[in-house]
C-alpha positions as CSV (number, residue, x, y, z in Angstrom):
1,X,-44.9,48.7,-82.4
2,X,-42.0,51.2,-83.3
3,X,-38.6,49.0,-84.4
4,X,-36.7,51.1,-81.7
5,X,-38.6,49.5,-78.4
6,X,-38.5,46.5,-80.2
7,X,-34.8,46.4,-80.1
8,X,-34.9,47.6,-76.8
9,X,-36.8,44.8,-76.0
10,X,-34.0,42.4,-77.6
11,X,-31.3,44.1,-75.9
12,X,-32.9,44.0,-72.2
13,X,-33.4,40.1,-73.3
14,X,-29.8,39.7,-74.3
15,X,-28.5,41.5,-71.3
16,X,-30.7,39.3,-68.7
17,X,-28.9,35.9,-70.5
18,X,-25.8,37.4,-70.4
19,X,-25.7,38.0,-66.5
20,X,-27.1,34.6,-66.4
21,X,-24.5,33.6,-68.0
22,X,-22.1,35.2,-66.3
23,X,-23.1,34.0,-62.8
24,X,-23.2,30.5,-63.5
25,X,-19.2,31.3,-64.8
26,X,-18.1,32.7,-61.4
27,X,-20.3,29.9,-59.4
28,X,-17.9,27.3,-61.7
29,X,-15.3,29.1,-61.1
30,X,-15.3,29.5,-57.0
31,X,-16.8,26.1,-56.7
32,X,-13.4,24.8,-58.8
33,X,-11.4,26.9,-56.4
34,X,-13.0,25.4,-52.6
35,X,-12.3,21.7,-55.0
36,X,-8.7,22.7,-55.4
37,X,-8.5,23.7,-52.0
38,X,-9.7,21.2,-50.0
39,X,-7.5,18.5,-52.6
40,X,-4.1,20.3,-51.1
């Protein structure tokens, strides 16, 4: 297997966990804004 669609392969991975990652971020982030809403 050539070393360039192996990294390829480790970018794509990297990239899937990092929208993962992200997502969960903005689901913490607009559930901790309906919480602070519904306290005032």
């Amino acid at each position: 297997m050539p070393i360039t669609i192996l990294g390829a392969f480790c970018l794509l991975a990297a990239r899937q966990h990092i929208e993962r990652d992200t997502a969960r971020i903005f689901e913490a982030i607009a559930r901790s804004r309906t919480q602070a809403q519904q306290a005032l």
